[in-house]
C-alpha positions in Angstrom: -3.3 -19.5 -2.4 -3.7 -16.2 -3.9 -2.9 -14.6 -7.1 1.0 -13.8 -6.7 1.8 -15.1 -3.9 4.5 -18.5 -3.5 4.3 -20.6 -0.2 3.1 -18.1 2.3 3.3 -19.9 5.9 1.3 -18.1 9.0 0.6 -14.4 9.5 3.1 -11.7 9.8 3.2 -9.6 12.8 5.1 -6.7 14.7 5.5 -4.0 12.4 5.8 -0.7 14.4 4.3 2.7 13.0 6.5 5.3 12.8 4.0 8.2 11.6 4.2 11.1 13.7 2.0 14.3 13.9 -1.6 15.1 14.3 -4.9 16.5 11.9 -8.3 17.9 13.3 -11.2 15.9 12.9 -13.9 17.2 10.4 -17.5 16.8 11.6 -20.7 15.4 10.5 -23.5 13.9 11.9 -25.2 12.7 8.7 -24.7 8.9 7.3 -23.0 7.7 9.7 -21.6 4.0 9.1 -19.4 3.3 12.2 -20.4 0.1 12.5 -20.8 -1.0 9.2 -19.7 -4.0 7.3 -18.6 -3.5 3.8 -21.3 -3.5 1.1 -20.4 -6.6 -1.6 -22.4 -4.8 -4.5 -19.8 -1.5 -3.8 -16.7 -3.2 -2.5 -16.4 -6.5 -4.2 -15.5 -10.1 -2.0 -12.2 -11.8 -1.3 -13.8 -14.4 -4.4 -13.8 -11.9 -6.7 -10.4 -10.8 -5.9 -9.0 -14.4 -6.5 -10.7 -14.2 -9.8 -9.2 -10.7 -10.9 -5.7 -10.5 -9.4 -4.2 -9.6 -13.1 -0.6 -7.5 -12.9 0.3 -7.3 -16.8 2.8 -4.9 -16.1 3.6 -4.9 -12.3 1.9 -1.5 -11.2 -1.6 -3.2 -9.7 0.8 -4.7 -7.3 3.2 -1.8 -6.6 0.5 1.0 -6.2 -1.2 -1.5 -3.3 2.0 -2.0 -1.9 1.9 2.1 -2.4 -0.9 2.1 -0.3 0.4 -0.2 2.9 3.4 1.9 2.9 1.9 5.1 3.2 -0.5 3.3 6.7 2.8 2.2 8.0 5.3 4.8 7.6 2.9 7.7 7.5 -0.2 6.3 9.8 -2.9 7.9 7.3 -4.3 8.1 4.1 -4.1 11.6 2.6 -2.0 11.1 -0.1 -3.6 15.2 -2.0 -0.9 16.2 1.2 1.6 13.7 1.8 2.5 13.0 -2.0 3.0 15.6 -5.2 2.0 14.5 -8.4 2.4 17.9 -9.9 6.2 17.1 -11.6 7.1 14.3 -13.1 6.9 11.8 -11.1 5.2 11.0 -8.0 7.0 12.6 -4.8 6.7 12.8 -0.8 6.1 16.0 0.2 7.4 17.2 3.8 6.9 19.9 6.3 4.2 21.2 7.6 0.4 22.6 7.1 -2.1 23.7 9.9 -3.1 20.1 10.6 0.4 18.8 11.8 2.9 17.3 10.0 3.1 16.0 6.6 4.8 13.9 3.5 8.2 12.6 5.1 8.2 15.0 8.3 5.8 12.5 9.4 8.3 9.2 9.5 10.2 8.8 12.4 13.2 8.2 10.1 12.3 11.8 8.2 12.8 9.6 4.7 10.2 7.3 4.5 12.3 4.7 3.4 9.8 1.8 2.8 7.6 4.5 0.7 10.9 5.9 -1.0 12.0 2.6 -1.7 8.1 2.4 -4.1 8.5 5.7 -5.4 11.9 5.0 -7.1 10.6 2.7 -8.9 9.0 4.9 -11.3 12.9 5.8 -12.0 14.0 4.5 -15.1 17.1 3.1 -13.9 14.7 0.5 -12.8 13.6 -0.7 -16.1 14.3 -4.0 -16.7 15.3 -4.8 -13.4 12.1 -4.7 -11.0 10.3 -8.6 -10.8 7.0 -9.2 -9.5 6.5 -12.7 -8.1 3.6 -14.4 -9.2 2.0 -17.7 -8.8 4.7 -20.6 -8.7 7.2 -20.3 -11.5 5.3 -16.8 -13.3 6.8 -13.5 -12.9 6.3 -10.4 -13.6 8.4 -7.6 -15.0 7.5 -3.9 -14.1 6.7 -1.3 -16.2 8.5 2.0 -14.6 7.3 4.5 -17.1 4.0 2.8 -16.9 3.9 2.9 -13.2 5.1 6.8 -13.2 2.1 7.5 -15.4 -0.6 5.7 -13.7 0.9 7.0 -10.3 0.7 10.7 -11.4 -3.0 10.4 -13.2 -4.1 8.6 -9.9 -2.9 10.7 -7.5 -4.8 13.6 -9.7 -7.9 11.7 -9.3 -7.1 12.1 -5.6 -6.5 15.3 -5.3 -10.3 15.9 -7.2 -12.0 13.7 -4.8 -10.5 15.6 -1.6 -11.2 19.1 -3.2 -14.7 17.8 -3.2 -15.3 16.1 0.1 -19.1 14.9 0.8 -20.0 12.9 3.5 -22.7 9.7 3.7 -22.1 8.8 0.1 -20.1 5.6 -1.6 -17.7 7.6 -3.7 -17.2 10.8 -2.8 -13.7 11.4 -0.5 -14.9 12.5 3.4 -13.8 15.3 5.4 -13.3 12.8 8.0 -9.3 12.4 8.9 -7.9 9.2 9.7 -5.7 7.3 11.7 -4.2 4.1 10.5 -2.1 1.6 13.0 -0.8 -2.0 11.5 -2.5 -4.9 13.1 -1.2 -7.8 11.3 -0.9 -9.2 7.8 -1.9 -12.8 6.5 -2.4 -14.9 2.9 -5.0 -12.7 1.4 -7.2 -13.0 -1.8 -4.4 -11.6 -4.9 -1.5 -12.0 -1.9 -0.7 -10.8 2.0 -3.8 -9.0 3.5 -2.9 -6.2 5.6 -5.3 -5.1 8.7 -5.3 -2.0 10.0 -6.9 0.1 12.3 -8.8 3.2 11.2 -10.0 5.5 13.7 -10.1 9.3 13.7 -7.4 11.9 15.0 -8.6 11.7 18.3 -8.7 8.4 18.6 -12.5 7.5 18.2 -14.7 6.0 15.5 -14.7 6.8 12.3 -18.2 7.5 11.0 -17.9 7.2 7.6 -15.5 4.2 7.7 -16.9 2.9 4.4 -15.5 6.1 2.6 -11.9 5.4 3.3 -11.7 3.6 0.1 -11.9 6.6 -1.5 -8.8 7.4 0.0 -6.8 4.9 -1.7 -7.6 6.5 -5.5 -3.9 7.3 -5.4 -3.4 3.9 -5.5 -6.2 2.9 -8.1 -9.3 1.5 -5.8 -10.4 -0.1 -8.4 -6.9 -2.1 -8.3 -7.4 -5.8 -7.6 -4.6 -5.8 -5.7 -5.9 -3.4 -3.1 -9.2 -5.6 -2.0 -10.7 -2.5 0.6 -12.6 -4.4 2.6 -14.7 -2.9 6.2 -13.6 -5.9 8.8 -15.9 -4.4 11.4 -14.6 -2.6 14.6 -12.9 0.1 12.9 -10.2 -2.7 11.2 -9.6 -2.2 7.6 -7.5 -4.4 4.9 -6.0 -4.5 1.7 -4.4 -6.7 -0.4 -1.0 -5.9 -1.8 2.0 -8.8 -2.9 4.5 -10.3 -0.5 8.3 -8.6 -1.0 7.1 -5.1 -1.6 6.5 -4.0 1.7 9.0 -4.6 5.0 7.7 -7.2 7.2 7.0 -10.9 7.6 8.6 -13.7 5.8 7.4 -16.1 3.0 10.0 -18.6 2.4 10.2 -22.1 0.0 12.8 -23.9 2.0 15.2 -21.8 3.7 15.4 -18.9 0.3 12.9 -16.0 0.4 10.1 -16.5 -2.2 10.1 -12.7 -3.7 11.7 -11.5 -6.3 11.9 -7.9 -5.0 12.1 -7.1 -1.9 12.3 -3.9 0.1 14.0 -4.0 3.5 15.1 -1.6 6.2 17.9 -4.0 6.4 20.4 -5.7 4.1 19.8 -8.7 2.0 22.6 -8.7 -0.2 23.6 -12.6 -0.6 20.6 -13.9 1.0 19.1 -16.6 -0.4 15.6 -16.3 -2.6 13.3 -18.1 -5.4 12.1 -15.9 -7.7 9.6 -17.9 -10.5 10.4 -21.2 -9.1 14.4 -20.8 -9.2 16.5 -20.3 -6.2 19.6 -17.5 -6.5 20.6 -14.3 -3.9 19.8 -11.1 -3.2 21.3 -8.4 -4.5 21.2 -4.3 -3.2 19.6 -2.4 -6.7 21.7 0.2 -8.3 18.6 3.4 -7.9 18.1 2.4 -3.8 19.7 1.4 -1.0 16.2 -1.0 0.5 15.5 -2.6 -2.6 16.9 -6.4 -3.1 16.6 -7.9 -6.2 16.6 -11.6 -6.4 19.4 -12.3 -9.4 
C-alpha cells in the first residue's frame, strides 16, 4: 500500500472529460521520443516513490491532485494559460486566445468545479479545516498559506519554462501541445495512479512525450506525489491521494476512507474514516464540492 493511501480495493474507472476547445500543434522533427519508455536516472521508479511520499504540510498531495484536475476538467497541461499566478493566489483564467479556448471556458460546466474546489484551498477560511489522509491512523493537516505560496512560485517556474520552449531535451518545456483523456486510476506508489492519454491536438503522437513532465512544474515535478511516469503508447500517469480528486471509491467497511473529499455531488452525512476513526461528511464552509470528514 502506498504512502497515504487507507484500504484502496480495485481500480477506479469512468470518469468523463469535459475539456472543450482546440490548440495547434507546434512542429519539430528533432528528438523525437514517441515511443519511448521513461528514463529511471531522469524520472525516478514507482520504488522510489514509496520511499519519498513525505506531505509535512499537505501541499505535495494537493498540487498532484492540482495536476489530475487540470487533465480531467481541462484535457491538457498548459497551466502559463489556463491558470494566473500573477495576484495573490493561484486562479483559472477563462476566455479565449488564438489557440481555442482556455482556463474555465474550457469545462463543460464553465467553472471547473473539481479544479475550483483545489484552488480554494489556498483560502484561508480553510485553515485548520483541510485533512490529508495518510497511512492508517496518520493524518495530515494542510497548510493554506503554505499551499498559496508554493502554488504561485510554481506556477512562475511554469510560465519560465513555456516562454522558453526547446524541443529533444529532458527539462526544457516543448512547443509540442497536448491532449490529455482519463483512462483509469489504480493503488499507485505515494496513493491512486492516474493514466492518461497524451496525444497531440490532432490526435496523433506526441513526439516529445518524455517532456510533458515539464508541464506539471505548476504542480512541483519534483513532487513525490506526482510520480510522471512514460507507460508507453502515448499513456501517462501520476500519482496524487485518494479524496482529492472526483472519482472512484476507497472504502473501510461501508464509510469512505478520506478525510477530504471533493465531489460533484453531495456527501453531507455520509459515512467516512478519517485516521482510523469513523464519523460523516460534512459540506465546508469556503465551497460547495468539498466534504470534510468531522
Amino acid at each position: 500500500m502506498g504512502c497515504g493511501s487507507e484500504d484502496v480495493n480495485g481500480s477506479i474507472d469512468g470518469v468523463d472529460g469535459n475539456a472543450v476547445g482546440s490548440d495547434d500543434v507546434g512542429s519539430d522533427d528533432v528528438g523525437s521520443d514517441e515511443n519511448a519508455s521513461i528514463d529511471e536516472s531522469d524520472y525516478g521508479t514507482a520504488t522510489q516513490a514509496l520511499m519519498s511520499c513525505s506531505n509535512p504540510d499537505g501541499t505535495n498531495s494537493v498540487m498532484a491532485a492540482l495536476a489530475v484536475a487540470v487533465a480531467q476538467q481541462l484535457g491538457r497541461w498548459n497551466a502559463s494559460k489556463d491558470l494566473d499566478g500573477t495576484g495573490s493566489m493561484l486562479r483559472l483564467t477563462s476566455g479565449s486566445d488564438a489557440s481555442g479556448a482556455i482556463g474555465k471556458s474550457r469545462c463543460a460546466d464553465g467553472t471547473c468545479a473539481r479544479v475550483q474546489a483545489l484552488l480554494d484551498m489556498q483560502l484561508d477560511a480553510a485553515s485548520g479545516k483541510v485533512y490529508i489522509q495518510g497511512t492508517g491512523a496518520t493524518k495530515v493537516l494542510l497548510d493554506p498559506p503554505a499551499l498559496r505560496s508554493r502554488m504561485l512560485a510554481k506556477w512562475n517556474e511554469q510560465r519560465t519554462c513555456d516562454q522558453a520552449p526547446r524541443n529533444g531535451t529532458s527539462t526544457d518545456c516543448t512547443t509540442e501541445q497536448n491532449k490529455l483523456t482519463y483512462v483509469s486510476a489504480a493503488a499507485g506508489g505515494c496513493d491512486m495512479n492516474f493514466t492518461f492519454a497524451a496525444k497531440n491536438t490532432s490526435g496523433g503522437a506526441l513526439q516529445y512525450i518524455n517532456q510533458l513532465k515539464n508541464e506539471l512544474k505548476f504542480a512541483d515535478s519534483q513532487n513525490p506525489y506526482l510520480n510522471f511516469t512514460n507507460l508507453g503508447n502515448g499513456n501517462v500517469s501520476i500519482d496524487p491521494t485518494y479524496g482529492l480528486d472526483d472519482t472512484g471509491t476507497s472504502s473501510t467497511g461501508s464509510c469512505t476512507a478520506a478525510c477530504t473529499k471533493i465531489s460533484t455531488t453531495s456527501l453531507a452525512g455520509s459515512c467516512c474514516s478519517c485516521g482510523g476513526v469513523s464519523k460523516l461528511f460534512s459540506k465546508a464552509a469556503w465551497s460547495a464540492t468539498t466534504f470534510l470528514c468531522q
